[in-house]
C-alpha positions in Angstrom: 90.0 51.5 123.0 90.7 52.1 126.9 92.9 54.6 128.3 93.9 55.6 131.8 94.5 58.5 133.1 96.8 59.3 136.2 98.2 62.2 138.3 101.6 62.4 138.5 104.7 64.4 140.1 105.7 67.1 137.7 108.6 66.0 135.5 111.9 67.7 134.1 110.1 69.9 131.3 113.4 70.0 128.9 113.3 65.7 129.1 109.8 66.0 128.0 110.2 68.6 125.6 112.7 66.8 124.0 111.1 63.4 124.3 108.1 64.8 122.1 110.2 67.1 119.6 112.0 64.3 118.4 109.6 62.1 117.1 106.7 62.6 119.1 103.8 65.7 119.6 104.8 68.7 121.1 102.4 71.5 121.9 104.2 73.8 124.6 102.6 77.3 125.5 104.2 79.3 128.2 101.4 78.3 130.3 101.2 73.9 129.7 103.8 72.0 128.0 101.9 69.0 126.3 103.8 66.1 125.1 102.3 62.7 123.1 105.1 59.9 122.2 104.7 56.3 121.7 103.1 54.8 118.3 99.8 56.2 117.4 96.6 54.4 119.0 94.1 56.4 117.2 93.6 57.8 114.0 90.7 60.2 112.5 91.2 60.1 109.2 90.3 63.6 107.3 89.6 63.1 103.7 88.3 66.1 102.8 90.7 68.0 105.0 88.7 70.7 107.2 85.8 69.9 104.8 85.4 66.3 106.6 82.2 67.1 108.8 84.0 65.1 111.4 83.6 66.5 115.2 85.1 65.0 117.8 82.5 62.5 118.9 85.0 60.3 117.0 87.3 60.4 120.2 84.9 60.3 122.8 84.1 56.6 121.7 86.8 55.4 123.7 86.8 54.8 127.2 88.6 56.7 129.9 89.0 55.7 133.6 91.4 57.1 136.5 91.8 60.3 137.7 90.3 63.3 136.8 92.0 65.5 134.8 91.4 69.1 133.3 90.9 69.8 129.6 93.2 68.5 127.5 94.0 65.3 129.2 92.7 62.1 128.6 91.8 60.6 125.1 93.8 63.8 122.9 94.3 64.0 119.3 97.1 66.0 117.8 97.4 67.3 114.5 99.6 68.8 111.7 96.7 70.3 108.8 98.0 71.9 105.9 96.6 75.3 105.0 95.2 74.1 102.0 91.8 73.4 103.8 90.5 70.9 101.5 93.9 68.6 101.7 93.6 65.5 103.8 94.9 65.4 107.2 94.2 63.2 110.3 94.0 63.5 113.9 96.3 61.5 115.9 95.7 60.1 119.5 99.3 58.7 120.6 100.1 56.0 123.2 101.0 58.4 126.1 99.8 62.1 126.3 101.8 64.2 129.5 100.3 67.1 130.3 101.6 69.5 132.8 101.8 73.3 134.0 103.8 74.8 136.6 103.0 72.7 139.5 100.8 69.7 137.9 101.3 67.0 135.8 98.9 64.0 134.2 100.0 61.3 132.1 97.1 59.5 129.8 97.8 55.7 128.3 96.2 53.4 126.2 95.2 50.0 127.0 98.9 47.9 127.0 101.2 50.4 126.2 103.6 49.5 128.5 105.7 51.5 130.9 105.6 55.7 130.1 109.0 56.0 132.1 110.9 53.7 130.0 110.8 56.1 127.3 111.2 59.5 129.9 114.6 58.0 131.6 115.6 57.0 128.0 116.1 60.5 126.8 119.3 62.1 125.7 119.2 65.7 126.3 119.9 67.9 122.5 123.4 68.6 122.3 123.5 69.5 118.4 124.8 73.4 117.1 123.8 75.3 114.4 125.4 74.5 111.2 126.4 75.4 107.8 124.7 75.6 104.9 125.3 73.4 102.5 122.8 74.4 99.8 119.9 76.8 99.5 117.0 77.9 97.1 114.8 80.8 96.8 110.9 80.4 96.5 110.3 82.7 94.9 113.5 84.7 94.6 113.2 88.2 97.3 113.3 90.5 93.7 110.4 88.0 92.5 108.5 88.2 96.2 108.7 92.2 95.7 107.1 92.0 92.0 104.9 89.4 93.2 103.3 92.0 95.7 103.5 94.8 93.5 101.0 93.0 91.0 98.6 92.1 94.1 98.8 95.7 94.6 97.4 96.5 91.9 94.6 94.1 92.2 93.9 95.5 95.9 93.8 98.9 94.7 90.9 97.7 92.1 89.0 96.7 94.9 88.9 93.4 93.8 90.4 91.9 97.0 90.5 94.1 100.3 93.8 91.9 101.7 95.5 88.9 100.6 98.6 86.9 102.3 101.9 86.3 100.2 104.7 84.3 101.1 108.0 83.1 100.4 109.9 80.1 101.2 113.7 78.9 102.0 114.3 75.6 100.8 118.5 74.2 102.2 120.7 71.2 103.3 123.2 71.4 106.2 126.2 68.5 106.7 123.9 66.5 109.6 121.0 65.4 110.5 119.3 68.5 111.9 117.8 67.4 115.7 114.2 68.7 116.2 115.0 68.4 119.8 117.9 71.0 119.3 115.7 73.3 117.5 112.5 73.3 119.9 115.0 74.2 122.9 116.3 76.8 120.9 113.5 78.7 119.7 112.1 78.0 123.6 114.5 80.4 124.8 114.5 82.6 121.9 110.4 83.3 121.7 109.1 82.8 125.1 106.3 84.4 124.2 105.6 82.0 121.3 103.7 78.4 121.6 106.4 75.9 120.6 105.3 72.9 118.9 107.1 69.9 116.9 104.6 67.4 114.8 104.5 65.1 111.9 103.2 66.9 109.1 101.1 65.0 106.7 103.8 64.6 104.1 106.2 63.1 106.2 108.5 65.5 107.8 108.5 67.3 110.9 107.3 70.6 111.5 109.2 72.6 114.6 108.4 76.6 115.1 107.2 78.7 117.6 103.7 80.6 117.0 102.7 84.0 118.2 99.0 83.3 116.9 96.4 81.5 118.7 93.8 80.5 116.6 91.5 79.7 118.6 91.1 78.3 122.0 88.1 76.5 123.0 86.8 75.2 126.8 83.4 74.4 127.1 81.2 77.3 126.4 84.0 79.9 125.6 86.2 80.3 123.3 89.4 82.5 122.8 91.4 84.1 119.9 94.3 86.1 119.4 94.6 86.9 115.8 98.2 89.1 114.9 98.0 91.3 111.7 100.0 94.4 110.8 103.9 94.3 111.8 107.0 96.1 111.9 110.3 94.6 112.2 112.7 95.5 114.8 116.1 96.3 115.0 118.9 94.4 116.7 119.9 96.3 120.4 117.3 99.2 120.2 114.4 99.9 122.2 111.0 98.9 120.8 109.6 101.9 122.1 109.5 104.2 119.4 108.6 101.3 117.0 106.1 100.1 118.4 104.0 103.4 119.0 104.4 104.0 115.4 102.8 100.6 114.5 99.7 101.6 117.0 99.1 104.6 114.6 100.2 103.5 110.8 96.8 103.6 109.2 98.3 100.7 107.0 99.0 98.4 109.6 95.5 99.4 111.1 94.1 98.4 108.1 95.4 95.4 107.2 94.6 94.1 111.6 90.9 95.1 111.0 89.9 93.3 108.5 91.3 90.3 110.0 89.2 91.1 113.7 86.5 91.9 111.3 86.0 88.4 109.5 86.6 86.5 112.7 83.8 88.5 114.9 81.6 88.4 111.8 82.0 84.4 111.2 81.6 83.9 115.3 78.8 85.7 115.3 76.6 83.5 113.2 77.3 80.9 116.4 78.3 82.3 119.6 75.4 84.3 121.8 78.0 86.5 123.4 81.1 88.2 121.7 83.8 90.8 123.2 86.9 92.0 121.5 89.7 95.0 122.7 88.2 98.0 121.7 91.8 99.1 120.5 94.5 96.2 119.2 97.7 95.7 121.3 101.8 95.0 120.3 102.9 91.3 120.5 106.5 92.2 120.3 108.9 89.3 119.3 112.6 89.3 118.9 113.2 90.8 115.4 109.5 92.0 115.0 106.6 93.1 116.5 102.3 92.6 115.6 99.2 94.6 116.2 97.0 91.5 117.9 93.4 91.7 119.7 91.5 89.4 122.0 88.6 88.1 121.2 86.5 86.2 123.7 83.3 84.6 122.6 80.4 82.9 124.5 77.4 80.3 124.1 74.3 80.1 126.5 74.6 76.3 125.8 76.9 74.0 126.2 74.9 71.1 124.1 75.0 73.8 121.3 78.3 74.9 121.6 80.3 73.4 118.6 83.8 71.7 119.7 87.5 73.1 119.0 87.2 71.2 115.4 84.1 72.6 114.1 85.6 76.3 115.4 88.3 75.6 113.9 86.6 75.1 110.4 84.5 78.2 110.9 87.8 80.0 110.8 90.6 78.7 108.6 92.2 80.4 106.8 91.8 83.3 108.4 92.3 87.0 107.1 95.9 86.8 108.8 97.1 83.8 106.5 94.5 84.0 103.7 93.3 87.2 102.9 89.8 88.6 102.3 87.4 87.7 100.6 88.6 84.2 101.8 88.1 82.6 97.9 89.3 85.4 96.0 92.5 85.6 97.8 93.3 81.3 98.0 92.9 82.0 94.1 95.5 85.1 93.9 97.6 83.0 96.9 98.0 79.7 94.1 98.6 82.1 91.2 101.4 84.0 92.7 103.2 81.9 94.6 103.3 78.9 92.9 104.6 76.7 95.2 102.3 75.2 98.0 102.5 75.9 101.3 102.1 72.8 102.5 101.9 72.7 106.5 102.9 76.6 106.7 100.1 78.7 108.0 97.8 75.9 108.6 96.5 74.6 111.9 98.6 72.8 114.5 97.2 71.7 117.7 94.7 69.4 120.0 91.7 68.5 120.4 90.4 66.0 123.5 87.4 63.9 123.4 85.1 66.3 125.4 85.6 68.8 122.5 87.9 71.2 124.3 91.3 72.2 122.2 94.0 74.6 121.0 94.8 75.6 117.7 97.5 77.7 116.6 98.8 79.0 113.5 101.8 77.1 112.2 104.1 79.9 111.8 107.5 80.6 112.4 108.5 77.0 112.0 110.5 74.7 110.0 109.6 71.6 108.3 112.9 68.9 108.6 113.6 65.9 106.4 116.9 64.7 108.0 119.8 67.2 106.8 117.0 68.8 104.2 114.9 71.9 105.4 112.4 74.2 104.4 111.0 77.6 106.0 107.9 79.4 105.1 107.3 83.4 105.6 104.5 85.6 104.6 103.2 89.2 105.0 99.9 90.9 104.6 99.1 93.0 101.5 96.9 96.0 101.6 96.4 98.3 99.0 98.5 100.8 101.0 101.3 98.3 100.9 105.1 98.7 99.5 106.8 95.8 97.7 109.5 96.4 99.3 109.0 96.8 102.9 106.9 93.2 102.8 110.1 91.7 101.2 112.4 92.7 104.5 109.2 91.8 107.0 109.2 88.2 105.4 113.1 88.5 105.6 113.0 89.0 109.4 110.6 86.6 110.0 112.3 84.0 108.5 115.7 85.0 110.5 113.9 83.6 113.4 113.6 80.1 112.4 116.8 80.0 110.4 118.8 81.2 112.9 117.6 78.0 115.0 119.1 75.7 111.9 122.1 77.7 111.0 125.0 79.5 112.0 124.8 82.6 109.5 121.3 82.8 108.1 120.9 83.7 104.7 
């Protein structure tokens, strides 16, 4: 297939933002909001989930003419994968792909799609409140979540596992029709900070959050990460300070953000020539909590050997700060717990272009909408040194976040 690309003026970012929520592909970082809408031109199937040895010399097939562009314009796929990382999943190239940062802006088309602006001018800004709820269930319960982490405890304090990610989820119905457009406008004022995103997930619905995590960032020979592990929540209308500087010296918190930075320097290193992460982690503070996070840069001497943003990608997932470590042991100790999957929740969402450049994030914070249905996902990392209780109320204000983007009063 042949698309064009094109330079254009820079557009109204809450038209696009909304365009894309809706029933489009939103990746928006404070940085470059990136929005696909249109039907789908292209798919990548993924059988085999992130086990599918596809790369993406599967996008640089098609042909691209116009104007140049930087990475991640052009021929770009988006995808929803589920953390499960042997589930299928597929990347997605739409008909029109706008791309644009503070003063720029590109749009990319396929061959006859028609007229971009139709759709733009079409728009009708969200206008929806938070409502009601109208029914809600518990998975598990938060007295069940609490046991649930005082058994993996146990296990952690056996040595059997050194770290292993639970969560809980919020399943509810509200009068309407809940508009991801009203959501992703939301949660962009609430989390600034955060990458917003809005995609179809691979069982139908629609997945809108904002993540704190970069996964991993990749352009050219270089890639980035940002991995967040080790939290403490944060109270309504007082200053972070003292919070914060307690979470740079809990040796629990410590803990649980090193062996994350650990497995993710230790898997890049079996690739990457050059690697450099913060000597000490930093605080990624949020509205009702705040992370330990690093930054890890790594390099290759070769471009030609340098794998792409998909093969990165399926170096690291799941890592330490959704999973748990060892990566096997903990999926097992994950499915026996919590018995319900996760679906979308903590796995991948992001691009990938046909040069091999992309972003990844992890798909936290969000929500995943079925017209008036809903369904949130939190987790916490367990550490030997953890307390049942204190993981129940950080999953508790995590989930506040999203929730309070859907309802009036959250649960």
């Amino acid at each position: 297939m042949k698309f064009t690309r094109r330079a254009i003026a820079p557009l109204r970012p809450e038209t696009l933002r909304a365009l894309a929520a809706r029933d489009g592909w939103l990746v928006e970082s404070p940085d470059v909001l990136r929005a696909g809408f249109g039907e789908v031109s292209v798919r990548v199937e993924l059988a085999s989930g992130l086990d599918t040895s596809t790369t993406t010399s599967a996008l640089s097939e098609h042909e691209l003419v116009g104007d140049e562009g930087p990475a991640g314009t052009g021929v770009v796929a988006f995808a929803t994968l589920p953390f499960d990382r042997t589930a299928p999943g597929e990347l997605l190239v739409p008909e029109f792909v706008i791309t644009q940062t503070a003063g720029e802006a590109w749009v990319s088309a396929a061959e006859g799609a028609g007229d971009w602006r139709e759709r733009y001018e079409s728009v009708v800004a969200p206008t929806q409140e938070t409502q009601s709820l109208r029914s809600l269930t518990l998975q598990p319960t938060p007295e069940e979540y609490a046991h649930n982490v005082a058994l993996a405890v146990e296990i952690l304090r056996r040595k059997e596992i050194d770290k292993v990610v639970l969560a809980r989820a919020v399943l509810g119905s509200v009068p309407d029709a809940i508009d991801a457009a009203a959501i992703a406008q939301r949660l962009r004022v609430r989390e600034p900070v955060c990458t917003l995103y809005s995609l179809p997930s691979p069982d139908g619905r629609r997945f809108v959050g904002a993540s704190p995590e970069l996964l991993v960032r990749r352009t050219g020979v270089t890639i980035q990460c940002h991995p967040l592990a080790g939290t403490i929540t944060l109270p309504p209308n007082v200053a972070p300070d003292d919070y914060e500087t307690w979470l740079l010296g809990s040796t629990k918190n410590l803990h649980e953000h090193a062996v994350v930075v650990d497995e993710i320097v230790a898997n890049l290193a079996n690739v990457y020539d050059d690697i450099d992460a913060d000597a000490e982690p930093s605080i990624v503070a949020l509205r009702t909590v705040a992370h330990l996070a690093t930054r890890i840069t790594a390099t290759s001497h070769d471009l030609d050997a340098a794998p792409d943003a998909l093969e990165v990608l399926r170096m690291l997932h799941p890592t330490a700060a959704v999973g748990g470590m060892p990566r096997r042991a903990a999926y097992d100790l994950i499915r026996r717990l919590e018995q319900h999957d996760r679906g979308a929740f903590a796995g991948p969402v992001g691009w990938v272009d046909a040069n091999g450049d992309g972003e990844w994030w992890i798909g936290l914070r969000g929500v995943l909408l079925n017209g008036r249905e809903f369904e949130a996902w939190a987790g916490a990392g367990i550490v030997s040194e953890s307390d049942p209780i204190a993981e129940r109320e950080e999953t508790k204000a995590k989930l506040a976040v999203v929730l309070s983007s859907v309802l009036v009063e959250t649960p």
